[in-house]
Each structure stands twice: as structure tokens, then as C-alpha cells.
C-alpha positions in Angstrom: 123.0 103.5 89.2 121.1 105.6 86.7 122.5 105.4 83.0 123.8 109.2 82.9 122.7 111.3 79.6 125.5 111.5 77.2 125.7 115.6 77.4 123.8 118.1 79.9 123.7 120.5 77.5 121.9 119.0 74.3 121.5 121.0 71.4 117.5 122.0 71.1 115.6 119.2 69.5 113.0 120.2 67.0 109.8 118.7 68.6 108.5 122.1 70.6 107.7 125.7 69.6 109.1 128.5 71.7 106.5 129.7 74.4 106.0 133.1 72.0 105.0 130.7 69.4 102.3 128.7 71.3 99.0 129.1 70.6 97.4 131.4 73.8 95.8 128.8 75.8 98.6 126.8 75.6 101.1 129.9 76.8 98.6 130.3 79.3 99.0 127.2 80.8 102.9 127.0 80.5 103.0 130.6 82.4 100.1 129.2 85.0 102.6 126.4 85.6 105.5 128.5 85.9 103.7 130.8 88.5 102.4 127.9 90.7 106.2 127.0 90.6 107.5 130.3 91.9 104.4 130.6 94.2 102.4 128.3 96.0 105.2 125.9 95.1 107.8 127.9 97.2 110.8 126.8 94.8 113.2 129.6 93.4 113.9 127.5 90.3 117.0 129.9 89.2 120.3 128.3 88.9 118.3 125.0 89.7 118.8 121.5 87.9 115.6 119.9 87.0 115.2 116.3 86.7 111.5 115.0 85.2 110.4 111.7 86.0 109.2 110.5 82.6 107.4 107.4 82.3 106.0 108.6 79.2 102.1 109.1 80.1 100.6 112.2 79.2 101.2 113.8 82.7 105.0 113.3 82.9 105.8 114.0 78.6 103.1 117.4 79.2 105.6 118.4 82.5 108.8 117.1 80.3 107.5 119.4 77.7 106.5 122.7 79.6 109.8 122.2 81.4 112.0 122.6 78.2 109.5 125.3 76.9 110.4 127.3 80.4 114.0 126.7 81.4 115.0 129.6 79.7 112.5 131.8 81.1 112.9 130.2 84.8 116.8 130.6 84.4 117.4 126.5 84.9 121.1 125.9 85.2 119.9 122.4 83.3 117.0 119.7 82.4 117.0 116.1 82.5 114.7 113.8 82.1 114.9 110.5 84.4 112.9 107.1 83.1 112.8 104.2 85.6 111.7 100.5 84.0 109.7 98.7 86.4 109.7 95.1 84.7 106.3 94.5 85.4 104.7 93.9 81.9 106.5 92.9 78.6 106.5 96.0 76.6 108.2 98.2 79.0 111.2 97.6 77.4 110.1 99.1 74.3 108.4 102.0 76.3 111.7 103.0 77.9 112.8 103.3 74.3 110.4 105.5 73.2 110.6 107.8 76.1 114.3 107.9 75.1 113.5 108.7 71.7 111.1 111.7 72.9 113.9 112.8 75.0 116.7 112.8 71.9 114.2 114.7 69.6 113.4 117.5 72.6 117.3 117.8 73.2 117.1 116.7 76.6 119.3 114.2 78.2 118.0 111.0 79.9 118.8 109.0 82.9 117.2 105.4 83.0 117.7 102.3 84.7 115.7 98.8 84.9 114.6 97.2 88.3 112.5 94.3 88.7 109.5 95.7 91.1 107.8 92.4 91.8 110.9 90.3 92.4 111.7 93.4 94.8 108.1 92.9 96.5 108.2 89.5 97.1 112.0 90.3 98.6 110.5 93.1 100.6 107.5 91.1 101.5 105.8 94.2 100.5 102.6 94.8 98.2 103.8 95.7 94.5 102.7 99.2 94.6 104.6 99.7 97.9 107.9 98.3 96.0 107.4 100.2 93.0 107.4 103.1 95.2 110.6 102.1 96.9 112.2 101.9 93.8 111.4 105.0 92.2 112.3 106.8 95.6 115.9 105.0 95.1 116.4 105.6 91.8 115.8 109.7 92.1 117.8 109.9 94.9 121.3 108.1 93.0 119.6 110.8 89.8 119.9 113.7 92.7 123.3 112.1 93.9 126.3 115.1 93.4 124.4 117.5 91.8 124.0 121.2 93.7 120.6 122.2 93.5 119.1 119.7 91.9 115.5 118.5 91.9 113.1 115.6 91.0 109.9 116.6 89.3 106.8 114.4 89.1 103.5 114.8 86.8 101.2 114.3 89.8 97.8 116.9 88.7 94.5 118.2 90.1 92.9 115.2 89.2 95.2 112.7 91.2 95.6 115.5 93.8 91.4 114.4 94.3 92.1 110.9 94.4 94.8 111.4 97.1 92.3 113.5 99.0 89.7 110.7 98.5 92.6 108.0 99.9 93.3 109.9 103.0 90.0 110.2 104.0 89.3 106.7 103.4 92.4 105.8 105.8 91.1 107.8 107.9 94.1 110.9 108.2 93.6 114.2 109.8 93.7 118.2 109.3 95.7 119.1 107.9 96.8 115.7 105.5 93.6 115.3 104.3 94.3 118.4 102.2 96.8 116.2 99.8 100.2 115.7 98.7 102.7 118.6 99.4 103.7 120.4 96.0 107.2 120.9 97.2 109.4 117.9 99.4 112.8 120.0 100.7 113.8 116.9 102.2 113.7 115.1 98.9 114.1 117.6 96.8 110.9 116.8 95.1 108.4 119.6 93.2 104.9 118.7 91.9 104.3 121.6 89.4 100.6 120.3 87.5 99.7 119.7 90.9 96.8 122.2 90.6 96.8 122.0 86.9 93.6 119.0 85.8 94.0 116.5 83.5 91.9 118.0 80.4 94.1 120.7 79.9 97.0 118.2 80.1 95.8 116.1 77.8 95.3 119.2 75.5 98.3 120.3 75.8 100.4 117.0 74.3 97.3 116.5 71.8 98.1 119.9 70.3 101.6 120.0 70.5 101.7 116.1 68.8 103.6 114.6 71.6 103.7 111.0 71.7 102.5 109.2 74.9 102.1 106.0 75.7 98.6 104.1 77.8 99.9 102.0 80.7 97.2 99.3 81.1 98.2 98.6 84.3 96.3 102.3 85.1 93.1 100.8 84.9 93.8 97.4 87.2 90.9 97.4 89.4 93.3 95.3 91.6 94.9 98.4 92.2 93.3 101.0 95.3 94.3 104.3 93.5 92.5 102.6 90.1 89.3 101.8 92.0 89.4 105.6 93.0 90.2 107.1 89.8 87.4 105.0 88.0 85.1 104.4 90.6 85.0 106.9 93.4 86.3 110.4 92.1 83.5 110.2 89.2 80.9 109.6 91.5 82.1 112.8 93.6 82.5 114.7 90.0 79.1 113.4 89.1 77.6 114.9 92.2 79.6 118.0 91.9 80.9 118.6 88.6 83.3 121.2 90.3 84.8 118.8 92.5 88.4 119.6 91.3 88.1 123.3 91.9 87.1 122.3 95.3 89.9 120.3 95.8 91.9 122.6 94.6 90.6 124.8 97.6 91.0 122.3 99.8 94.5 122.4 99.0 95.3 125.8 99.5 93.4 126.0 103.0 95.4 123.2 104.1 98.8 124.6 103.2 97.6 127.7 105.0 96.6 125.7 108.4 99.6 123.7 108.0 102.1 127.3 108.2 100.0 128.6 110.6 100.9 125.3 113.0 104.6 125.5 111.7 104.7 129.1 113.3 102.6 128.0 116.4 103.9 124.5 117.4 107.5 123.9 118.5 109.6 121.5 116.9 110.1 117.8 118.7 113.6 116.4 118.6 114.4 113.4 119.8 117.2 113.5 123.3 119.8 111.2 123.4 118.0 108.5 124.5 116.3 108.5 121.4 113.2 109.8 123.0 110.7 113.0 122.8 109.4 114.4 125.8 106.3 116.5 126.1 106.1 117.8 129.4 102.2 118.5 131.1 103.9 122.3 131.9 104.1 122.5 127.5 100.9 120.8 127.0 98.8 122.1 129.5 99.2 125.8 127.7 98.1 124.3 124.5 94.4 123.5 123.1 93.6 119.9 122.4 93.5 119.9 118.8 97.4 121.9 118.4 98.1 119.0 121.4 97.1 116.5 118.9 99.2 118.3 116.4 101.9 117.9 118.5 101.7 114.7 118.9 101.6 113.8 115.3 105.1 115.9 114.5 106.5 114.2 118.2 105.8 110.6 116.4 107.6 112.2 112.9 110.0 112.7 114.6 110.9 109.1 115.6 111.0 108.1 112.0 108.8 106.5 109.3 105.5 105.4 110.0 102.2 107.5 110.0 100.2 108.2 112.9 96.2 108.3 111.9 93.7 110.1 113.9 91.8 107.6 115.8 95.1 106.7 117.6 95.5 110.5 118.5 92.4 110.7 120.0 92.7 108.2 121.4 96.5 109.2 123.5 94.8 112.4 124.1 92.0 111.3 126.0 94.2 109.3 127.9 96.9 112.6 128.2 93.3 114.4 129.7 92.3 111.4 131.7 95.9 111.4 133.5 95.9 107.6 132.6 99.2 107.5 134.0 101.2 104.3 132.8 99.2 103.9 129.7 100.9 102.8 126.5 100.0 103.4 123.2 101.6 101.6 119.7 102.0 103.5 116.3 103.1 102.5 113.0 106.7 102.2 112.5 107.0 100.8 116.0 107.1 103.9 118.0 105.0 104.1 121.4 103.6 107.0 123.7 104.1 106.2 127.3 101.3 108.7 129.3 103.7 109.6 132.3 103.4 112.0 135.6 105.4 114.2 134.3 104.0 114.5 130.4 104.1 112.0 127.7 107.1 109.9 126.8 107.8 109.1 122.5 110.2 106.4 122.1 110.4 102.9 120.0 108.8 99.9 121.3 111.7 97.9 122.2 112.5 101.0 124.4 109.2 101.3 125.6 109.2 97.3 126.3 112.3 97.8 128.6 111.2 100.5 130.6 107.6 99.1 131.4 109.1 95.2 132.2 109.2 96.1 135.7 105.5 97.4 135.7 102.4 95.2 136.7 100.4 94.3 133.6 97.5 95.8 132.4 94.8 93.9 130.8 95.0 93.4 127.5 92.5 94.0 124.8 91.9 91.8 121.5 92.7 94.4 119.0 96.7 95.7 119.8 96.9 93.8 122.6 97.1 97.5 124.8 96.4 97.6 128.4 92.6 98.7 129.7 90.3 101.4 129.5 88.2 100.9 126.8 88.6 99.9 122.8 87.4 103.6 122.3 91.3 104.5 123.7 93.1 101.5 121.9 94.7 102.2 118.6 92.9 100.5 115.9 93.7 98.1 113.4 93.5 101.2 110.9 96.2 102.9 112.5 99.0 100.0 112.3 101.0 99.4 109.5 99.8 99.0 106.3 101.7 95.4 105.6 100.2 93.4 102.4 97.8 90.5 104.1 97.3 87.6 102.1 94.5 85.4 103.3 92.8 81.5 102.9 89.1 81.0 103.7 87.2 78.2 104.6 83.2 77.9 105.1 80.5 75.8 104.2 77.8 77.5 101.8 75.5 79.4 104.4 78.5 80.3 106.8 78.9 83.7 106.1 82.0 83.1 104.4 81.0 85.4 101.5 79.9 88.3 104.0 82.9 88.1 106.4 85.4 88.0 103.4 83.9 91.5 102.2 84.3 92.9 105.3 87.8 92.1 105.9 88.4 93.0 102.3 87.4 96.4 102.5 88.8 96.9 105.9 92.7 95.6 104.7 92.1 96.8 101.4 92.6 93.1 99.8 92.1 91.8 96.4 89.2 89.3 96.1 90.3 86.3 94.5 87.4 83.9 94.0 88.3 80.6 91.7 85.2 80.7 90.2 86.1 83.7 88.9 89.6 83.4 88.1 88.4 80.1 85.5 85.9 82.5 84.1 88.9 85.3 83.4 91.1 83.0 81.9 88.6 81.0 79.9 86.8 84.5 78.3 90.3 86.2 78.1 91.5 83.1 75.9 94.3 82.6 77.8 97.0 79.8 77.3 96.2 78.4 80.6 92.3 79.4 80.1 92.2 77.2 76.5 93.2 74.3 77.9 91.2 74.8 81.1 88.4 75.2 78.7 89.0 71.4 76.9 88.4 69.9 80.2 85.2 72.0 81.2 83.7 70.9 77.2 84.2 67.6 78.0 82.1 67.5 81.4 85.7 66.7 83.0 87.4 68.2 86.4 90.4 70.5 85.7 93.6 69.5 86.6 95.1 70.8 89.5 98.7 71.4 87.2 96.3 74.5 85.5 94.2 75.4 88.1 97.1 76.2 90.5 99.2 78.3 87.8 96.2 79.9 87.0 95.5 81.1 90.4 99.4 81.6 91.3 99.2 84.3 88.2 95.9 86.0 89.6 97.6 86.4 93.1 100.7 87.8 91.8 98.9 90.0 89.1 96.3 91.3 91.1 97.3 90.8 95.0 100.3 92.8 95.2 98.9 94.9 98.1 97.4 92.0 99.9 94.5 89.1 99.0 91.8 86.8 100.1 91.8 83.6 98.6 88.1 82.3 98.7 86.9 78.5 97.1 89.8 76.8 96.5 91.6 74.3 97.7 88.6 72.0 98.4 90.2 68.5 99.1 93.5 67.5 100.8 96.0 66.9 97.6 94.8 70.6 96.6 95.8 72.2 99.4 99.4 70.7 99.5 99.8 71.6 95.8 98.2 75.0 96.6 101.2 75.3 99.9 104.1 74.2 97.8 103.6 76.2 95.2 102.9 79.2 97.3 106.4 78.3 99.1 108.1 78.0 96.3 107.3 81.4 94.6 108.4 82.9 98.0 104.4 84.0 98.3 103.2 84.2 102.2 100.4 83.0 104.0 99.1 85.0 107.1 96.4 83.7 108.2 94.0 80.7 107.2 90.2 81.3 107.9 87.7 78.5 109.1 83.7 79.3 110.1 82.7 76.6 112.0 79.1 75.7 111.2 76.5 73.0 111.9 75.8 71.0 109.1 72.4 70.9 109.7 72.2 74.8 110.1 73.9 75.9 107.1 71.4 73.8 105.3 69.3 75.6 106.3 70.6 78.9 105.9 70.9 78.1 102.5 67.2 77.1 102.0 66.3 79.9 104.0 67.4 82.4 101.8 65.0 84.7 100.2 65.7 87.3 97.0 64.3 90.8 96.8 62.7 91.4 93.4 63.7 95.3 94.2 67.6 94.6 95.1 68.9 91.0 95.6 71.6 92.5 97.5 69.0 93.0 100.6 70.0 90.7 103.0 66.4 88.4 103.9 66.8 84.8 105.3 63.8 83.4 107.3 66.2 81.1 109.2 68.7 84.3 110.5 67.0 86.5 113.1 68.9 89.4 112.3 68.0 90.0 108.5 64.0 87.8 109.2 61.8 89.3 106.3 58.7 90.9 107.3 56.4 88.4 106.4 56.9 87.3 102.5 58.1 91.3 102.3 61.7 92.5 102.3 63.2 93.8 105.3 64.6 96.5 103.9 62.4 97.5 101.6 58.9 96.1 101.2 59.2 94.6 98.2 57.8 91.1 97.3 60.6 88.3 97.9 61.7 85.1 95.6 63.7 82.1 96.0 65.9 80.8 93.8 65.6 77.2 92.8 69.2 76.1 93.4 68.9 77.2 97.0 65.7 74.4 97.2 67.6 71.9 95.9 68.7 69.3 98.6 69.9 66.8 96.7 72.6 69.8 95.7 73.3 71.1 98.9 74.2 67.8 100.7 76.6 66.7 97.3 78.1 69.8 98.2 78.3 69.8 101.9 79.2 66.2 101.4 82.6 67.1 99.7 83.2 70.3 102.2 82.0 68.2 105.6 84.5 65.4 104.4 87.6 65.2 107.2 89.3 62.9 105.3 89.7 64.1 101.8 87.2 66.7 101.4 87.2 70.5 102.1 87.9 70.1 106.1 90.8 67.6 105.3 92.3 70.8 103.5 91.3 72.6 106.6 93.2 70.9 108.8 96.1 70.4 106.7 96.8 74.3 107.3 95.6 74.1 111.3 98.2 71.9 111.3 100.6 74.2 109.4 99.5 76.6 111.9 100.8 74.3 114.9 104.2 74.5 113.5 104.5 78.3 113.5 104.1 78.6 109.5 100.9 80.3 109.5 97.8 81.6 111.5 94.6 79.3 111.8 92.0 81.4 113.3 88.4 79.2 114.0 84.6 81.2 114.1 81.6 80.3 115.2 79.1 80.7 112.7 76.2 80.3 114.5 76.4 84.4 115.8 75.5 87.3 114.2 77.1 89.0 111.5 78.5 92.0 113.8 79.3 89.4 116.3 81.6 87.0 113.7 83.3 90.4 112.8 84.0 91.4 115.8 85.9 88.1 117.0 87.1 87.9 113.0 88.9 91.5 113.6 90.1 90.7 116.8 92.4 88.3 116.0 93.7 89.2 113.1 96.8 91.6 114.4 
């Protein structure tokens, strides 16, 4: 349980001016805040009780701030402040302490509590961001506990409103979620007031008022999606369009509009007490397709957690129109659509399982495993569950391994974690693993497998919390049952275990046959691979004059290298088949390629398999 404050009703600190006192701008912005609230917001804050999630970044101090500026002008029956302590690095302990302090000289009360994310992640089985999530939705639900009127207020702005616009449309959502977080959550009791308010002027705001914040490194992890947007993606788009946040702003508001007008339009599913939802053909039939697919978005809501994506409700309503009769469809959250005579059936898939057992099969497709008709009318990988996937690859050089682990990176959303790259990390970052690492590699000798596996047991958990793909490592037999006990023993999963099968001979030769484009080595040319055959001695892709590079013509290289991978006894295969066998027992997934086929081709049967 939350620590409570010691009083509700603090006496004024002496950190903040009155809002007549502000300088304009600065009013301006409080007021602007205050009328989003009232307005777009939809919350009567009068007689309410607000409780600010403070983890003492500029966002939630600037919201902490305006809030205590306001309350007497918004009639607030009281203010907290709420500070959760996720564990995950060393000084948050001494930044919970500060965000107390903050909170003592503002005269604000604070409720704070400690939970260990990542020992709750690895509990969970879930990715780190998903846990931290979890927890903060725990702990401002036992801060909302017995208090009338009381709401949780987060710092989320314009700026992370873009990201979250950028997200959805990446995982593909519809109309109208791709228009962002809600500003107000009834059902939580959640409020969002900077939601329309950008970063700049927050970051004004606490630099003229002096209010302390604190820089959370962990904010600019590139393992982390939301960072990779925020630092890659969203100032591409603001490069582009330097008015990308007033359009997303816009975006917004026209999607709050569409969604009221569906509110007023669509009728609202509830389950009967079978535990199903029942949309009959009579309903339906009056409605156009793309309120239908509405409908059968708030139908699957209705069943519980789990979010249906578009692909999947294309895909039910070209069945619905087909009158595939008997078709089943599976959505996150394990709820299924049954298309029936008489309309289409929502229920759970244990349900579902028991009311189609009597029914001849259909056949199945490699994806979900769904009967016929088509992979165009099968729910995609995208649309199920987004459960962390941690992965082990294995592949001679010239397999493919490289290309195929990008793919199913991107696709997943996994962290790459190469071992080349984790020595050079450690080594340049001076760690304590990294120095002694570094001793070996000066003295021309192999590093021991006692620092190599720590130091890629710390890159996994640091950086794969959503999910990884382990790629170079382990390359001989002892490695790989070091690599599995450790793994075991710090609870860490294994889904599935990656081998492309390749000739000898032809991965040679794939490697010798590679060819670099002066232009953009990233072109793909190889004079021994149909698909990507330069014209000539000219790129492919672009015209430009092609090189070589003189490890690739290097023989004597490649075979010591394919010498240690090729080796089934003790080499790279013997680690291998260590896991295949692992995978015989039921501990793991072994999934085999052929490496031969093209790169669409490898994919295809890659994606297939993994469910």
C-alpha cells in the first residue's frame, strides 16, 4: 500500500507564486491547462481530489506545479502528489527523496511506495516496460482506494501524444485509436491535462519558476520502442514538417469527435450469460461496413482485455460479407468470433473450442493455425498478443542469418543483441566486467566464458525487457550449456532457437560472392544470389561502381571459420543441437530453414512458425 501523506491539508509551501503573480505567458499556460481540463477533457474538477503522478521529470513536477497553482481557482476539495520507485537503477532511491522534498516545500502531501519492476517482469514473464506499467496501474488504484471523487493525473504532453500516434500506426490500429491516448479514463479515474500542451513550454515553465527536476537516463535507452520514437522517428516527422505537433494535435481533436459520433451511433455489446456477444445479421445488415467493423472492435471490448487491430477486422468482415459460415477467428486476450447463420458469435476460446469440437475441421493455415480461405482472412501475427519473445540464432556466415534476424526484429519489436557488440559496450564503457574482458583481448587470449556470460546475461536483462534476439554466441558445446543454466537460473525464457541450414560449400560462396556499393554498402549485390545479381560490375540498385572487401576473399578465413561453426562435435552445430535436443524435451522451440531459398521465401516459412 501507498505510504499516506502525513496531512491532506498542508500548509502552502513557499516554492510557487500565486497565478496573479506569474509572469503572462506563464498564466497563460496555467489558464490554457485549466480550460483543456474543463473542456476537451470533460472533467468538472470541483469538489474533486487530485492525485499527480510525480516521478520528478519535468512533465509530472510542471503538472504537480500548475496543479497547486490552480486548485484554488478549480475549487479542488484536495492535491496529492503520488511517487512510485520502480527499483530499476541505483539512484532511484535518492530520486524518490527528492521528489518528496519538492512535495514538502510546495505544501503538498505525498503518497510513495517501492516495487521491484524487473523481479515483477521476470514473475510476470512480461517485457519490463509492460511490468512497470502494471505496477504503476496498481499502485494509483490502492492511491484512489476510499477516496470520493478522486483522480490520478499523469504528465503525458503533445509531444508524447505524437509518439503514441506514431506507435499506433506502426502496430497497425484503426480510426479512431490512431488519434492517441484518451485525455480522460472514467473507468480509472485517470486525467491527462498537458496532453495538448508541448514540451517547450513545459520545459519553460519549471525553468522559470526554478523547479527542480531530475533526467532519467533510462529515457534515452534505445532498447526501449517509445525511445527509438522519441529520438528517432518523431524528429524525422518534425523535420519534415516542423508543425507536426499542431497537426497532431488536430488529429486528436478529429478523433475524439468521430469517436462521440460512434458512441451516439453504435449500440453498446454486453456480454449474455453465457459469457457471449451476439451480433445478429438483422443488426448488422442495417449497418455500413466500416460502423460494422466498429462494432466489432467494442463486441471484442467487451469480452475483456486484449486489443483487436485492424487487419483482424477486415479480415472477420470479409468473412461476415462472404457468409463464411463456420469460420473462426482468434484475437488477443483469447477471445474468438464464430461467423454463424444467424450473425456472428463473441466468446473466449476455450468456449469457442467447445462448441466447434463436434465440427469437421478446417484446414489449417501456418500463421494462427485458423481454418481456410485465404491468409488475406487469417489474423496475423500483428494482431496477437504482444508477449516479450526472446530468441537464439544459429547460421553460418553467408546464411542469411543477419537478414532474417532484422526482419523478425522489427516485426516483434526485439532488441538486437549481437556479442560482438556487447564486448565492444563493455570494453569502451570501462565496465567492471569490460576491464577484465579487455586483459584477455591485450593479451591475444580467448575470454572466459565466467565474463562473457555475465556480460551478456546483464545486456539481455538491461536492454531485452520487451523481447530479444540473441545472435553469435554460444559457438561451441560447453558455451551453450553455460549460456542454458545461467539463463535457467535467472528465471530468463527461451522461445525459440533458430538454425539456417546451409551447404558448406554455398555459403562459401555467398560470402565470396558478395560485392559492396561505393554509393551505399547497404545495397544488397551478391553475384552468387539470383535475387540481388548485380548488373554487370554495377549495382543493382543503383548503378554505382561495386567493390569487394578483402576479408570476404580470404579462404583461408572463411574455412577456419566455417571449420569451428560446421563442427558437430564441439563446434557451433554441437551447440545447435544441444538446444534441438532441449527442444525434444518440450523446453524450447527448435525451428530448422533452408537457406538455399530466397530471402521472401526464408521469411515466409521463418514467420510461419513462429506462433
Amino acid at each position: 500500500m501507498p505510504t499516506p501523506p502525513s496531512d491532506i491539508l498542508l500548509p502552502p509551501g513557499d516554492g510557487l507564486p500565486g497565478l496573479s503573480a506569474l509572469p503572462y505567458r506563464l498564466a497563460r499556460l496555467c489558464l490554457g491547462v485549466a480550460s483543456f481540463v474543463a473542456g476537451p477533457c470533460g472533467h468538472a474538477p470541483a469538489g474533486a481530489t487530485w492525485i499527480v503522478a510525480c516521478s520528478g521529470g519535468p512533465d509530472s513536477v510542471a503538472l504537480l506545479a500548475m496543479a497547486a497553482i490552480l486548485r484554488h481557482r478549480l475549487g479542488l476539495a484536495g492535491l496529492l502528489a503520488a511517487h512510485l520507485d520502480h527499483g530499476l537503477r541505483p539512484e532511484s532511491g535518492a530520486e524518490a527523496q527528492a521528489v518528496g522534498a519538492l512535495c514538502r516545500n510546495l505544501g503538498i502531501g505525498c503518497l510513495s511506495d517501492r516495487v521491484d519492476v524487473a523481479a515483477l517482469a521476470r514473475e510476470r514473464r512480461i517485457g519490463v516496460e509492460d511490468a512497470g506499467r502494471q505496477a504503476r496501474q496498481a499502485f494509483f488504484a490502492g492511491c484512489l482506494a476510499g477516496r470520493d471523487n478522486a483522480w490520478a493525473l499523469t504528465g503525458h504532453q503533445l509531444n508524447d501524444l505524437a509518439e503514441d500516434q506514431l506507435m499506433r500506426v506502426t502496430r497497425g490500429a484503426g480510426w479512431p485509436a490512431l488519434g492517441g491516448m484518451a485525455a480522460m479514463d472514467p473507468a480509472r479515474r485517470l486525467l491527462r491535462p498537458l496532453l495538448l500542451t508541448p514540451r517547450r513550454a513545459i520545459t519553460d515553465f519549471t525553468a522559470a519558476l526554478g523547479l527542480p527536476t531530475i533526467d532519467d537516463p533510462s529515457n534515452v535507452d534505445p532498447a526501449y520502442w517509445r525511445n527509438r520514437v522519441r529520438h528517432g522517428l518523431l524528429p524525422l516527422v518534425l523535420q519534415e514538417n516542423p508543425r507536426a505537433l499542431d497537426a497532431a494535435a488536430r488529429l486528436w481533436r478529429q478523433a475524439r469527435l468521430d469517436a462521440a459520433f460512434f458512441d451516439e451511433v453504435l449500440p453498446v455489446p454486453v456480454p449474455d450469460e453465457d459469457g457471449a456477444v451476439r451480433l445478429s445479421r438483422t443488426l448488422l445488415a442495417g449497418l455500413h461496413p466500416a460502423l460494422r467493423a466498429r462494432l466489432y472492435a467494442r463486441a471484442l471490448d467487451a469480452l475483456g482485455p486484449g486489443q483487436p487491430l485492424a487487419d483482424g477486422l477486415a479480415a472477420l468482415e470479409a468473412a461476415y460479407a462472404r457468409r463464411d459460415t463456420g469460420r473462426l477467428f482468434q484475437f488477443p486476450g483469447g477471445k474468438t468470433v464464430r461467423v454463424a447463420r444467424e450473425g456472428l458469435v463473441f466468446g473466449r476460446k476455450d468456449d469457442a473450442a467447445r462448441a466447434t469440437a463436434a465440427a469437421p475441421p478446417k484446414p489449417e493455415t501456418p500463421l494462427t493455425g485458423l481454418g481456410g480461405g485465404g491468409n488475406e482472412a487469417d489474423c496475423e501475427k500483428s494482431n496477437m498478443e504482444a508477449v516479450p519473445v526472446n530468441i537464439l540464432t544459429f547460421g553460418p556466415n553467408g546464411s542469411g542469418k543477419g537478414t532474417q534476424g532484422s526482419l523478425v526484429k522489427k516485426k516483434y519489436n526485439l532488441a538486437h543483441i549481437e556479442s560482438g557488440a556487447i564486448f565492444r559496450e563493455h570494453i569502451g564503457g570501462g565496465t567492471e566486467l569490460g576491464k577484465k574482458a579487455k586483459g584477455y583481448i591485450d593479451k591475444g587470449e580467448l575470454v572466459p566464458d565466467e565474463i562473457t556470460i555475465p556480460m551478456i546475461l546483464e545486456t539481455l536483462k538491461a536492454k531485452g525487457g520487451n523481447g530479444w534476439l540473441l545472435d553469435g554466441f554460444p559457438r561451441n558445446m560447453v558455451q551453450a550449456e553455460k549460456l542454458w543454466e545461467a539463463l535457467q537460473k535467472e528465471g530468463m525464457k527461451l522461445d525459440y532457437v533458430i538454425e539456417i541450414l546451409l551447404d558448406r560449400q554455398i555459403a562459401k560462396d555467398r560470402i565470396m560472392g558478395r560485392r559492396l556499393c561505393v554509393n551505399d554498402p547497404n545495397h544488397p549485390n551478391n553475384i552468387f544470389i539470383d535475387a540481388i545479381k548485380p548488373n554487370g560490375d554495377k549495382c543493382r540498385v543503383c548503378g554505382g561502381d561495386l567493390k569487394t572487401r578483402s576479408d570476404d576473399q580470404d579462404e583461408d578465413a572463411i574455412n577456419k571459420r566455417h571449420d569451428i561453426y560446421y563442427d558437430t562435435t564441439t563446434g557451433t552445430l554441437a551447440a545447435a543441437y544441444f538446444y534441438k535436443k532441449l527442444a525434444a524435451e518440450g523446453k524450447t522451440k527448435y525451428i530448422e530453414l533452408e537457406g538455399s531459398g530466397s530471402i521472401d521465401s526464408i521469411k515466409e516459412t521463418l514467420l510461419s512458425q513462429l506462433d
